[in-house]
PDB file of N, CA, C and O in Angstrom:
ATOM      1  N   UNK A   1       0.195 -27.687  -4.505  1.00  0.00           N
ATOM      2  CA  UNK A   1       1.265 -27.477  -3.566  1.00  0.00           C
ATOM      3  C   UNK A   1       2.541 -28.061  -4.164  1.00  0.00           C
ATOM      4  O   UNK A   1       2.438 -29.004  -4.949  1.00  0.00           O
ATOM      5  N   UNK A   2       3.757 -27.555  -3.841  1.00  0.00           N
ATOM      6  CA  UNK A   2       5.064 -27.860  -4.448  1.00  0.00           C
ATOM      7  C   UNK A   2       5.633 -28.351  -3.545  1.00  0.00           C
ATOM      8  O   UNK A   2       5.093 -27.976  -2.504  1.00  0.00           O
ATOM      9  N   UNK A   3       6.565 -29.094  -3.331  1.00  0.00           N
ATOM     10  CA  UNK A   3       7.277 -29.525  -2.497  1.00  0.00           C
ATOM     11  C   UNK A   3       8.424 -29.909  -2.736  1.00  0.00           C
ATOM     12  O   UNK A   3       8.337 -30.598  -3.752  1.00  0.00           O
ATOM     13  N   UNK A   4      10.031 -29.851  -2.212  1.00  0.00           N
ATOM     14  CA  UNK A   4      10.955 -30.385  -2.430  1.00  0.00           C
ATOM     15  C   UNK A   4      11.030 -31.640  -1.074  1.00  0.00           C
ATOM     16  O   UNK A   4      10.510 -31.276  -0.019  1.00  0.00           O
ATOM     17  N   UNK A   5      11.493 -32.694  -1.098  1.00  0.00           N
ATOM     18  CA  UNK A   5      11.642 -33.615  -0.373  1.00  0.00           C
ATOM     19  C   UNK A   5      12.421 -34.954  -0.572  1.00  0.00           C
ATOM     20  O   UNK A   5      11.947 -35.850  -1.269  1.00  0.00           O
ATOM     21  N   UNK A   6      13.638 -35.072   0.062  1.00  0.00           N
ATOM     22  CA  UNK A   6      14.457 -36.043  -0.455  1.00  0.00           C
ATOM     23  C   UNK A   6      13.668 -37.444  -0.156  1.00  0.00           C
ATOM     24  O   UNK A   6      13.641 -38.321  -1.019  1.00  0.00           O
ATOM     25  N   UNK A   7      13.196 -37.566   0.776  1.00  0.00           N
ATOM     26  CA  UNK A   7      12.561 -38.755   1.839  1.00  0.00           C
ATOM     27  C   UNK A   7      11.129 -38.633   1.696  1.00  0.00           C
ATOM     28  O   UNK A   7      10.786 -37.905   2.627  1.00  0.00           O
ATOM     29  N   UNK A   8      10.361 -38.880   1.188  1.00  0.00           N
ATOM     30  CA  UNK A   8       8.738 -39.518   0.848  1.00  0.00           C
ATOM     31  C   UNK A   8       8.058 -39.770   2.098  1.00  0.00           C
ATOM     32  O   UNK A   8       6.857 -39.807   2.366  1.00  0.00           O
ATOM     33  N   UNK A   9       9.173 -39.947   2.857  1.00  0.00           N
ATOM     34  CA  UNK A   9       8.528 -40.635   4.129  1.00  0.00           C
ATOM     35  C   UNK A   9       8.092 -39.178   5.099  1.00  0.00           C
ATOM     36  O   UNK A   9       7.076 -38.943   5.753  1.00  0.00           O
ATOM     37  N   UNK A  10       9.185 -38.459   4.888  1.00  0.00           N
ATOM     38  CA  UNK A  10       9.171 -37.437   6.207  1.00  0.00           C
ATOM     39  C   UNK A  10       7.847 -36.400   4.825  1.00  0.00           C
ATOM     40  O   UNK A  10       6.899 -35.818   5.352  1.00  0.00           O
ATOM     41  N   UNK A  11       7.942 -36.345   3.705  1.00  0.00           N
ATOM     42  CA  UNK A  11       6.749 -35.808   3.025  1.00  0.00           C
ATOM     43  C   UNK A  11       5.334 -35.889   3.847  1.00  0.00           C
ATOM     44  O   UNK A  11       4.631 -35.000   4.328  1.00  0.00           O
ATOM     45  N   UNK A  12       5.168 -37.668   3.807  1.00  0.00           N
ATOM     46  CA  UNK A  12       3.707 -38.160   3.987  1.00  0.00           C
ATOM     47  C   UNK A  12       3.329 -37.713   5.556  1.00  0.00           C
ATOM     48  O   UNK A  12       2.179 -37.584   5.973  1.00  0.00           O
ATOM     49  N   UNK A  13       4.951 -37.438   6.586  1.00  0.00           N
ATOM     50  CA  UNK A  13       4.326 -37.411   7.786  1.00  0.00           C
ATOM     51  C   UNK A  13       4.012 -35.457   7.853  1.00  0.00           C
ATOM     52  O   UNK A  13       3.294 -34.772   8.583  1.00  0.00           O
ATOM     53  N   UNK A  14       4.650 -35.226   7.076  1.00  0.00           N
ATOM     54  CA  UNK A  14       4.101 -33.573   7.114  1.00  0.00           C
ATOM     55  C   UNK A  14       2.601 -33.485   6.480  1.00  0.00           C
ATOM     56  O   UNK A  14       1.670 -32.857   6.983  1.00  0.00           O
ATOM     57  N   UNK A  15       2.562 -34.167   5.391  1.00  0.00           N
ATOM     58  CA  UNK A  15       1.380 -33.881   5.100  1.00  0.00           C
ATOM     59  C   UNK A  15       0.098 -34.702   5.918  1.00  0.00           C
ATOM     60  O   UNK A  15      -1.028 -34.382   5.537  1.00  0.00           O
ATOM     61  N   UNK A  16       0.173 -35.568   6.835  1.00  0.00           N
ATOM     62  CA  UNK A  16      -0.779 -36.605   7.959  1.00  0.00           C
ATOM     63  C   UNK A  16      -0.717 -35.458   8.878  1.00  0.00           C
ATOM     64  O   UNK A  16      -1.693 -34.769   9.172  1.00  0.00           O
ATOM     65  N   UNK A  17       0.321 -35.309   9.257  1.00  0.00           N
ATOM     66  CA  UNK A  17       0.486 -33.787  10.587  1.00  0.00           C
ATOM     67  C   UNK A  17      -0.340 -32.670  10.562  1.00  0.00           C
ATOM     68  O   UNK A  17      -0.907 -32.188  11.543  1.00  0.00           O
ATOM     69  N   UNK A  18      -0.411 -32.164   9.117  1.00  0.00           N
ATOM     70  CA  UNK A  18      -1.294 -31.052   8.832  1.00  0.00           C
ATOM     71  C   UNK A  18      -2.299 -31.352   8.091  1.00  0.00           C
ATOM     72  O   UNK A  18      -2.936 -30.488   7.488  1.00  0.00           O
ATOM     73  N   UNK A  19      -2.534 -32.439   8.047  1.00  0.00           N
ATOM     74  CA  UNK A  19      -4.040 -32.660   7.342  1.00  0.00           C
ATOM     75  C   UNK A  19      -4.071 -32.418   6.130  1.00  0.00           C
ATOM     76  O   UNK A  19      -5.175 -32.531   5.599  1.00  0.00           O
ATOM     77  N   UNK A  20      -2.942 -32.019   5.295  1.00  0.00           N
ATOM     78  CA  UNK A  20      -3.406 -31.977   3.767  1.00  0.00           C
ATOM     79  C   UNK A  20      -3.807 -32.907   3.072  1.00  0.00           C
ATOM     80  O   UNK A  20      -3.192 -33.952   3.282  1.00  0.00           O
ATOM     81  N   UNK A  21      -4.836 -32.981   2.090  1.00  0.00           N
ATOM     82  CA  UNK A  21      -5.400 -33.766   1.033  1.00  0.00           C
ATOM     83  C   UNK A  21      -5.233 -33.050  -0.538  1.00  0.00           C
ATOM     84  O   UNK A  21      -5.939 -33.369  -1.495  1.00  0.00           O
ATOM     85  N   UNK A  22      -4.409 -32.270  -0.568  1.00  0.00           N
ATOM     86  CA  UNK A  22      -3.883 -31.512  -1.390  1.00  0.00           C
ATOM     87  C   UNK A  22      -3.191 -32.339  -2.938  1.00  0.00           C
ATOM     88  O   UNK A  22      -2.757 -33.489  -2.993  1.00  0.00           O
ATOM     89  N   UNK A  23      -3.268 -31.396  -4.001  1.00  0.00           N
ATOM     90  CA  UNK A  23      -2.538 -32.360  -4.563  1.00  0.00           C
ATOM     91  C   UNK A  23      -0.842 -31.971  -4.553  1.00  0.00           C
ATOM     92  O   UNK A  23      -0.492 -30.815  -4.791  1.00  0.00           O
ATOM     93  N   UNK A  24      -0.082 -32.790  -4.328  1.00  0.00           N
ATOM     94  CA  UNK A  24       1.357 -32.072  -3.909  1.00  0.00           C
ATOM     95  C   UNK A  24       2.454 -32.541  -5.604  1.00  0.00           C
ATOM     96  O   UNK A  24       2.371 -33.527  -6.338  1.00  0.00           O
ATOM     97  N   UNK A  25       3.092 -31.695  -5.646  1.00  0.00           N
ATOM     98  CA  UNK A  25       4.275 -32.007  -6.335  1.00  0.00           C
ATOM     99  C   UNK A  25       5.387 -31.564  -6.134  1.00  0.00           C
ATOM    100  O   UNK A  25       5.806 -30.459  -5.790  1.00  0.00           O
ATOM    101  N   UNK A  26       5.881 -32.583  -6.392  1.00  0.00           N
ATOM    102  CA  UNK A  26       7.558 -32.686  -5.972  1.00  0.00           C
ATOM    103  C   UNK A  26       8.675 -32.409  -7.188  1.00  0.00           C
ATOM    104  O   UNK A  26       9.011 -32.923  -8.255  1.00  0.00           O
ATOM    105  N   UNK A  27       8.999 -31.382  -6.430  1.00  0.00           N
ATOM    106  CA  UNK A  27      10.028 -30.426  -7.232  1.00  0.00           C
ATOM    107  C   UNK A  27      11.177 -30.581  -6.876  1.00  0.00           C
ATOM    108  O   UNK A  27      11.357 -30.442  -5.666  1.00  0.00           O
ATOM    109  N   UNK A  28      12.835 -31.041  -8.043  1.00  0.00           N
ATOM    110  CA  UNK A  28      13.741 -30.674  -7.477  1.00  0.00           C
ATOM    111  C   UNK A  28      14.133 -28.888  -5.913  1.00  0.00           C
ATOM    112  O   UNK A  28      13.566 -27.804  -5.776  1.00  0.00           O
ATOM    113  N   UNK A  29      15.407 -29.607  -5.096  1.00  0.00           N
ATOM    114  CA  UNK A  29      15.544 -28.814  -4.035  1.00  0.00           C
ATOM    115  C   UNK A  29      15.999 -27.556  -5.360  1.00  0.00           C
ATOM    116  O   UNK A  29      16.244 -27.997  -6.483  1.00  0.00           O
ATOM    117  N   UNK A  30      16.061 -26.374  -5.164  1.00  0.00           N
ATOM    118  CA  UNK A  30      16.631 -25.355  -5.755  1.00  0.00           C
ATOM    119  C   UNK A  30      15.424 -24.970  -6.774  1.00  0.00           C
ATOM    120  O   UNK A  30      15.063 -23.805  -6.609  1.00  0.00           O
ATOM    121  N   UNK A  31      14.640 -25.739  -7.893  1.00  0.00           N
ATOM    122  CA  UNK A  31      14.155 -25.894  -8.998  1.00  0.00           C
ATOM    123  C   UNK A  31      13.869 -24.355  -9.241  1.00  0.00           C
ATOM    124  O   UNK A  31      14.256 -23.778 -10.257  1.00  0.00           O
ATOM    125  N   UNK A  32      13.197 -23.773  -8.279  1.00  0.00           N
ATOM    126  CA  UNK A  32      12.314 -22.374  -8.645  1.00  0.00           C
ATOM    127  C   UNK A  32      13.471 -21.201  -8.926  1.00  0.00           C
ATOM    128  O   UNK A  32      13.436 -20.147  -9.560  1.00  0.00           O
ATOM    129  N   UNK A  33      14.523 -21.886  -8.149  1.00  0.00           N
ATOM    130  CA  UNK A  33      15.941 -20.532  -8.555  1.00  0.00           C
ATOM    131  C   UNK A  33      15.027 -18.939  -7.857  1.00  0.00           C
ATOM    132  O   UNK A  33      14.615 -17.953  -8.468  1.00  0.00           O
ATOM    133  N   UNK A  34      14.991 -19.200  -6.718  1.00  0.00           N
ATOM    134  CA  UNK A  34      14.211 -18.245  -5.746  1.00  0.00           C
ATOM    135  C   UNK A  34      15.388 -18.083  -4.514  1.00  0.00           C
ATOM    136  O   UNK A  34      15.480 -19.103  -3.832  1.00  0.00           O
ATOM    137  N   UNK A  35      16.395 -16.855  -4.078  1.00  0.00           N
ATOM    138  CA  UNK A  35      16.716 -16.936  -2.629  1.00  0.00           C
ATOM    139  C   UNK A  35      16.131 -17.360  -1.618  1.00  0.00           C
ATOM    140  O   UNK A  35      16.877 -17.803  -0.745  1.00  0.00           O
ATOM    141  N   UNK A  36      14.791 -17.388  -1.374  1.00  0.00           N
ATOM    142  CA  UNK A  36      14.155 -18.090  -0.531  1.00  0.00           C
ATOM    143  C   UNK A  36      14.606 -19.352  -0.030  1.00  0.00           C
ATOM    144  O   UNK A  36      14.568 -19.784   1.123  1.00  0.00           O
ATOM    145  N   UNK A  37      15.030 -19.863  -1.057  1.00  0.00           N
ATOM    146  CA  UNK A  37      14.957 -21.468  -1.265  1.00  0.00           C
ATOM    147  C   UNK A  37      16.353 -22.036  -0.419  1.00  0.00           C
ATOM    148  O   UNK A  37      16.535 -23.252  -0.368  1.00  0.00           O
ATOM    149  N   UNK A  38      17.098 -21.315   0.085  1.00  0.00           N
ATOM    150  CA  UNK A  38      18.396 -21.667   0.168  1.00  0.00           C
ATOM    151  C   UNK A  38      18.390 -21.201   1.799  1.00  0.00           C
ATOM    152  O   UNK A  38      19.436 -21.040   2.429  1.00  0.00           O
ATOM    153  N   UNK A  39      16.856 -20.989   2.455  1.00  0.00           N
ATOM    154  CA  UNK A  39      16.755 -21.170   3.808  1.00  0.00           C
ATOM    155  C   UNK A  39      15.893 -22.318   4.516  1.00  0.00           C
ATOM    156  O   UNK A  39      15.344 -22.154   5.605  1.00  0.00           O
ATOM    157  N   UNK A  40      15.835 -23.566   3.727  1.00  0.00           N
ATOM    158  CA  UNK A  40      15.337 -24.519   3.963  1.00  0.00           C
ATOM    159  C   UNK A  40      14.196 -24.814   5.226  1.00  0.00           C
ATOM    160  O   UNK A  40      14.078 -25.611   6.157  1.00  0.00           O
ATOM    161  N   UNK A  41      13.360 -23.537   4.592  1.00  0.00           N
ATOM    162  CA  UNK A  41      12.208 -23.798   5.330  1.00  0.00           C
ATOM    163  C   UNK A  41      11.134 -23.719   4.386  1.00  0.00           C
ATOM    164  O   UNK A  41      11.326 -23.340   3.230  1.00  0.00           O
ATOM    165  N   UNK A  42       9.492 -24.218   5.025  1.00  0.00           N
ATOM    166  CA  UNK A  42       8.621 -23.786   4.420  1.00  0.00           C
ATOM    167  C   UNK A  42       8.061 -22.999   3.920  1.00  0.00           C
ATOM    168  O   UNK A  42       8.165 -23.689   2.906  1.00  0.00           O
ATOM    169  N   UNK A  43       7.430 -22.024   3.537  1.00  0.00           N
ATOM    170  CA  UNK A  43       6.953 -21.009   3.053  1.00  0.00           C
ATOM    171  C   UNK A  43       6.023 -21.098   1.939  1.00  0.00           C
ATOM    172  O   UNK A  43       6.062 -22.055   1.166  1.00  0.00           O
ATOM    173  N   UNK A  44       5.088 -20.032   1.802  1.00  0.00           N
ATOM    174  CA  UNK A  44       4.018 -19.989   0.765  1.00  0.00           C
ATOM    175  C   UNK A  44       4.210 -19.074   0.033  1.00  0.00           C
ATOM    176  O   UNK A  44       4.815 -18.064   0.389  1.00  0.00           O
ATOM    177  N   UNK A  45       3.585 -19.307  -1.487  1.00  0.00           N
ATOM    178  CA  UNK A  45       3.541 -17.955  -1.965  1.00  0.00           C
ATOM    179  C   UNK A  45       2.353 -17.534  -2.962  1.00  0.00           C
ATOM    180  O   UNK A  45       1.283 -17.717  -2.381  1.00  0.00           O
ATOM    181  N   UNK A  46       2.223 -17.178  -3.887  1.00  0.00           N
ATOM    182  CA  UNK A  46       1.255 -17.012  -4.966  1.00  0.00           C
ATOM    183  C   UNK A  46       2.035 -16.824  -6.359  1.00  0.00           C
ATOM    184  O   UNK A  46       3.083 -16.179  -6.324  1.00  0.00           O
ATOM    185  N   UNK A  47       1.694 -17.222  -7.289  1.00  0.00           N
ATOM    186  CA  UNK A  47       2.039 -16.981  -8.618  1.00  0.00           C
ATOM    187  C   UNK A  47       0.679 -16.239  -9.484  1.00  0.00           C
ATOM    188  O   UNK A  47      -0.489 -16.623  -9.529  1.00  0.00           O
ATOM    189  N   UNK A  48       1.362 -14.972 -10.171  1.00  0.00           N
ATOM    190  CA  UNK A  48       0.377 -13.913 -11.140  1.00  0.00           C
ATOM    191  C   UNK A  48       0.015 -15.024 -12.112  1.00  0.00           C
ATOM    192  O   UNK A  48       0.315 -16.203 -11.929  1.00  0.00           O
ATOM    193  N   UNK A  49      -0.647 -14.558 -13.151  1.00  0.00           N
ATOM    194  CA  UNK A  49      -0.789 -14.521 -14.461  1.00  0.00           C
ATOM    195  C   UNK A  49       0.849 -14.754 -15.634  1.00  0.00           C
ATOM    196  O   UNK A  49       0.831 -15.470 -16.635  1.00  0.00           O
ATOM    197  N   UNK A  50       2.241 -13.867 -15.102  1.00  0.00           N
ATOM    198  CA  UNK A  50       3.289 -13.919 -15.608  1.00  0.00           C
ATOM    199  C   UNK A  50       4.084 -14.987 -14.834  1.00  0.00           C
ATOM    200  O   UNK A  50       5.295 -15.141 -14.993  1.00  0.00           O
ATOM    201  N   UNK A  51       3.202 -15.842 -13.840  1.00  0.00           N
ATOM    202  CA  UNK A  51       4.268 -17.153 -13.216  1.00  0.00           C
ATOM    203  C   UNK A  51       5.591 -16.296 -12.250  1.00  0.00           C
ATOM    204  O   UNK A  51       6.639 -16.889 -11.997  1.00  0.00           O
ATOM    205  N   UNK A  52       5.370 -15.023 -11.843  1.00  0.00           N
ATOM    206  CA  UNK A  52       6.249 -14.093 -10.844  1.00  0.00           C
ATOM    207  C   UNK A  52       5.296 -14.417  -9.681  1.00  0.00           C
ATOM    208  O   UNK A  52       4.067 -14.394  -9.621  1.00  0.00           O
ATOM    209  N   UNK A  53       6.573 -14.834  -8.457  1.00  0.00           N
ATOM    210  CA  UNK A  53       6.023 -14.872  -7.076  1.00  0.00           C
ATOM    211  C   UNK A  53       5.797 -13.841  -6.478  1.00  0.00           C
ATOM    212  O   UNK A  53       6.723 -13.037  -6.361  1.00  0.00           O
ATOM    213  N   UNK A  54       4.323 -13.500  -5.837  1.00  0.00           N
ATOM    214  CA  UNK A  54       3.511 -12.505  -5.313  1.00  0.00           C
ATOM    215  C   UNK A  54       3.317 -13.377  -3.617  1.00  0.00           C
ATOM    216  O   UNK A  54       3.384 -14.587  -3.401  1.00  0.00           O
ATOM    217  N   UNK A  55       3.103 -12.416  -2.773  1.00  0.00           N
ATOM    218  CA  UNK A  55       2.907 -12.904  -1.857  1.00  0.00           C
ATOM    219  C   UNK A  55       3.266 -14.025  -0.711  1.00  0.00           C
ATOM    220  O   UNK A  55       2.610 -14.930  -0.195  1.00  0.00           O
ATOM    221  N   UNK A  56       4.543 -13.572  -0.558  1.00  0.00           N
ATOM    222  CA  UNK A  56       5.908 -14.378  -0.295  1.00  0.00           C
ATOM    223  C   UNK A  56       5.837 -14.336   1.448  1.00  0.00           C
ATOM    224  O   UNK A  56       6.061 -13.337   2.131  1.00  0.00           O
ATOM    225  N   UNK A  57       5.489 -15.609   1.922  1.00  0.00           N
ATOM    226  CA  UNK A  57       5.242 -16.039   3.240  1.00  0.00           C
ATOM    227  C   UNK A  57       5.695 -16.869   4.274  1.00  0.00           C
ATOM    228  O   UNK A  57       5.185 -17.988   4.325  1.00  0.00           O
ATOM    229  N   UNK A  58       6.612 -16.545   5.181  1.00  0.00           N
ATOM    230  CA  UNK A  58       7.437 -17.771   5.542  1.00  0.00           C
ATOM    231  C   UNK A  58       7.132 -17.939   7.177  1.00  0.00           C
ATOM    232  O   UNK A  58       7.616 -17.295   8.108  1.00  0.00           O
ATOM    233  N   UNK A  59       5.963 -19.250   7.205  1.00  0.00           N
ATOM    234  CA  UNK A  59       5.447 -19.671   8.691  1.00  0.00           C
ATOM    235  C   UNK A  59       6.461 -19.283   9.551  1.00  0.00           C
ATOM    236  O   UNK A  59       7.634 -19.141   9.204  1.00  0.00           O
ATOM    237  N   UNK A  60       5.879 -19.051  11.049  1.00  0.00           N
ATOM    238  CA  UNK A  60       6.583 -19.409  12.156  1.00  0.00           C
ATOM    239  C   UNK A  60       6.035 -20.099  13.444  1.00  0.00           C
ATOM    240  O   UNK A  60       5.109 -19.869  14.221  1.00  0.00           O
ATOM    241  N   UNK A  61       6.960 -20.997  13.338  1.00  0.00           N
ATOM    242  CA  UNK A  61       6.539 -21.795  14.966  1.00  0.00           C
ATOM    243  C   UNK A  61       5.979 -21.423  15.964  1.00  0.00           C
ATOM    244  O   UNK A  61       4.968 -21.967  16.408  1.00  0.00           O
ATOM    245  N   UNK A  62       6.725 -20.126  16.636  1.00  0.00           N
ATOM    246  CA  UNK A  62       6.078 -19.498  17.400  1.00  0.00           C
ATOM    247  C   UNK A  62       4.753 -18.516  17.404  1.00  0.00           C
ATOM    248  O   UNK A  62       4.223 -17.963  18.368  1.00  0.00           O
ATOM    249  N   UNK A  63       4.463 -18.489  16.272  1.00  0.00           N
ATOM    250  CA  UNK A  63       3.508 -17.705  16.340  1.00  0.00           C
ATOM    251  C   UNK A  63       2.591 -18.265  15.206  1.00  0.00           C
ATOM    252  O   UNK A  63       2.714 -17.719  14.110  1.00  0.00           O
ATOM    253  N   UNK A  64       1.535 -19.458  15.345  1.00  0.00           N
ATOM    254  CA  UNK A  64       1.284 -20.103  14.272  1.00  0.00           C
ATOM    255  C   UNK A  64      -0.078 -19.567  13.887  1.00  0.00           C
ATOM    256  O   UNK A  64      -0.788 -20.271  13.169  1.00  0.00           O
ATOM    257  N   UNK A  65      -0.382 -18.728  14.177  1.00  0.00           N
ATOM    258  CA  UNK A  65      -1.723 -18.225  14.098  1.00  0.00           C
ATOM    259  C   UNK A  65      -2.048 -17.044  12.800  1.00  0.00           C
ATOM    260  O   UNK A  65      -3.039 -16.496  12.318  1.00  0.00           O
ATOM    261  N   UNK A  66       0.181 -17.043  12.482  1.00  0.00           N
ATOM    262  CA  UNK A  66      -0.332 -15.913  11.033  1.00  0.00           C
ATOM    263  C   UNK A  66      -0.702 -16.681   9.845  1.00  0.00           C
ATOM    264  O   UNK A  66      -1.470 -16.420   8.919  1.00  0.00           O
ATOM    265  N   UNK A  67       0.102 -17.787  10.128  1.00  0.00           N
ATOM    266  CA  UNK A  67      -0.033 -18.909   9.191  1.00  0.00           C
ATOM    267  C   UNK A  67      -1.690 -18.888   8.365  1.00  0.00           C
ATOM    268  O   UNK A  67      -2.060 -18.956   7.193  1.00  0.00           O
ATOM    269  N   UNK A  68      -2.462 -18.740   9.867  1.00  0.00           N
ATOM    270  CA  UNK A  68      -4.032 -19.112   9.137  1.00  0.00           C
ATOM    271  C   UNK A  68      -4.318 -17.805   8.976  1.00  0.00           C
ATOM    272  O   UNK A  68      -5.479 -17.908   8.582  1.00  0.00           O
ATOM    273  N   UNK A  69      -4.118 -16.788   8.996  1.00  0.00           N
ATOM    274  CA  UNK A  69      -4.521 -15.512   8.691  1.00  0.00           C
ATOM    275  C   UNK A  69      -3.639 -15.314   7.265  1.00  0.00           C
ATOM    276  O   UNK A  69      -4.313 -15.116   6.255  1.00  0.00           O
ATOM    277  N   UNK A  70      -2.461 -15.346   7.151  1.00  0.00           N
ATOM    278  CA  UNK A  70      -2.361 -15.584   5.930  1.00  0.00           C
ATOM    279  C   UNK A  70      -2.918 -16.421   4.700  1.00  0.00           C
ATOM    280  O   UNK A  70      -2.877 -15.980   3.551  1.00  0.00           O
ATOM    281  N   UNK A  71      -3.485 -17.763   5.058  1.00  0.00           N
ATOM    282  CA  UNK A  71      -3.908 -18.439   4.264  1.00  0.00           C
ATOM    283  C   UNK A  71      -5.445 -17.875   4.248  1.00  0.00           C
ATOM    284  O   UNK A  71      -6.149 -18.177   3.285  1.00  0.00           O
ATOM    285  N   UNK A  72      -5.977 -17.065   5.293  1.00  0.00           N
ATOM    286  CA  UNK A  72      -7.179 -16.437   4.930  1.00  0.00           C
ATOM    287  C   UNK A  72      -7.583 -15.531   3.982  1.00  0.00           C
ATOM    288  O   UNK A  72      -8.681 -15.358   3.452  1.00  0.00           O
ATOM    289  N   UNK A  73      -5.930 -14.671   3.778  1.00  0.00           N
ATOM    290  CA  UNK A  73      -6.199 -13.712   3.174  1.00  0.00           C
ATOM    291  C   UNK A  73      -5.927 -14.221   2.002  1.00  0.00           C
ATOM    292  O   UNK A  73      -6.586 -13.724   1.088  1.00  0.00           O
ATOM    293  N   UNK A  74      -5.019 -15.224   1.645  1.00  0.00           N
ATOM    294  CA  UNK A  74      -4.562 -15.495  -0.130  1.00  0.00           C
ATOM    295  C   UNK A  74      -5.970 -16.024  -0.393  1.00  0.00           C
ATOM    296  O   UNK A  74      -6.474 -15.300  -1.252  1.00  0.00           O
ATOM    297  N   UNK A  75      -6.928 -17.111   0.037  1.00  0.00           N
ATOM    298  CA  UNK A  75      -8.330 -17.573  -0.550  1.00  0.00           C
ATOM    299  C   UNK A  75      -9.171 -16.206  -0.910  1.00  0.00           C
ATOM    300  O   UNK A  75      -9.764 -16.006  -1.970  1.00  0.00           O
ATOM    301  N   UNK A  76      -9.081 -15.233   0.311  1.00  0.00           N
ATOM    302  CA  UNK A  76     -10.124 -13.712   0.026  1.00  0.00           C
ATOM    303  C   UNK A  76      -9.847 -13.352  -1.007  1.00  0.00           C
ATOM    304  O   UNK A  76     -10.661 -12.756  -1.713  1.00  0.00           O
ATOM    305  N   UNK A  77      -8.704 -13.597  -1.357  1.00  0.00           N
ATOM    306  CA  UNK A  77      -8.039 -12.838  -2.636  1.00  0.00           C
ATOM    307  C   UNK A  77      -8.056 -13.316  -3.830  1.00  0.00           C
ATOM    308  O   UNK A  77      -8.086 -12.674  -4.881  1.00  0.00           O
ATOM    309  N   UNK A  78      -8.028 -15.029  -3.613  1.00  0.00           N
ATOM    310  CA  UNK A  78      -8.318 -15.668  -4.958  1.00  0.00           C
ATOM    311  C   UNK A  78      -9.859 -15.311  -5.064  1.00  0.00           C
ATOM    312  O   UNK A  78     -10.120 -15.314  -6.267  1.00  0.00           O
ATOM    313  N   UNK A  79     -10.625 -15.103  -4.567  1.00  0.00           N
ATOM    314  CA  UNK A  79     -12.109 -15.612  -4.416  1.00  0.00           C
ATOM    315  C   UNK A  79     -12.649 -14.477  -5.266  1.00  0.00           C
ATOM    316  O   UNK A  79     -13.608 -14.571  -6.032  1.00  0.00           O
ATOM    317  N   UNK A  80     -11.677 -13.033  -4.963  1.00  0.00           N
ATOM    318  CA  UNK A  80     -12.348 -11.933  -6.067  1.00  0.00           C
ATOM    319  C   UNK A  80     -12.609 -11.989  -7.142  1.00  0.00           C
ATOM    320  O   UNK A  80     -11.704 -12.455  -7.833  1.00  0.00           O
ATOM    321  N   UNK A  81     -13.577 -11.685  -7.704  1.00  0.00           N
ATOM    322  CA  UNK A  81     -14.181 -11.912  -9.460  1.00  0.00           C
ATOM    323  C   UNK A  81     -13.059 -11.012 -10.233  1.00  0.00           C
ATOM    324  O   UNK A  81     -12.637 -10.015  -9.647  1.00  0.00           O
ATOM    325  N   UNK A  82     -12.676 -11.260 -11.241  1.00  0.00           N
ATOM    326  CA  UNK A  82     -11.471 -10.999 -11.693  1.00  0.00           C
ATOM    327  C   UNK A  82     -12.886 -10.210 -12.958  1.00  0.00           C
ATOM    328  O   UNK A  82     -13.822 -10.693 -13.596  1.00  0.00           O
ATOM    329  N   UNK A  83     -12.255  -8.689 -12.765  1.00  0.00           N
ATOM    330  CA  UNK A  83     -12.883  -7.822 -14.441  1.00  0.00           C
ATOM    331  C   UNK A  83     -12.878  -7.097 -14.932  1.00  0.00           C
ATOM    332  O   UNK A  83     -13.490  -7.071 -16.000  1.00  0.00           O
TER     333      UNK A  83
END
């Protein structure tokens, strides 16, 4: 997991909040040079084989239930035998 985060503190309480045990790294704010990035929210994505973002996902509050359907489908997808 990547993360930009000025404050360590508000990091550790996102990651206690959601239960991650993940390993996280902390990336300058901007680093990926992605438009995404310049709406200062969370979001997921996937990286190919060429390090190009695939599968570009940005939670919502109100409706938090795509969140886990999305994260269902990126594991289904890693999980395929690659041949």
């Amino acid at each position: 997991m990547l993360a930009s985060y000025q404050d360590t503190r508000s990091l550790r309480i996102f990651l206690d909040e959601y239960k991650i045990n993940e390993n996280i790294y902390v990336i300058d704010e901007g680093a990926l040079n992605i438009p995404i990035e310049t709406y200062h929210f969370p979001y997921f994505f996937t990286l190919d084989n060429k390090f190009e973002l695939n599968n570009v996902f940005l939670p919502s509050k109100e409706i938090p239930e795509l969140s886990s359907e999305y994260l269902k489908s990126i594991i289904k997808i890693e999980k395929k035998p690659v041949i």
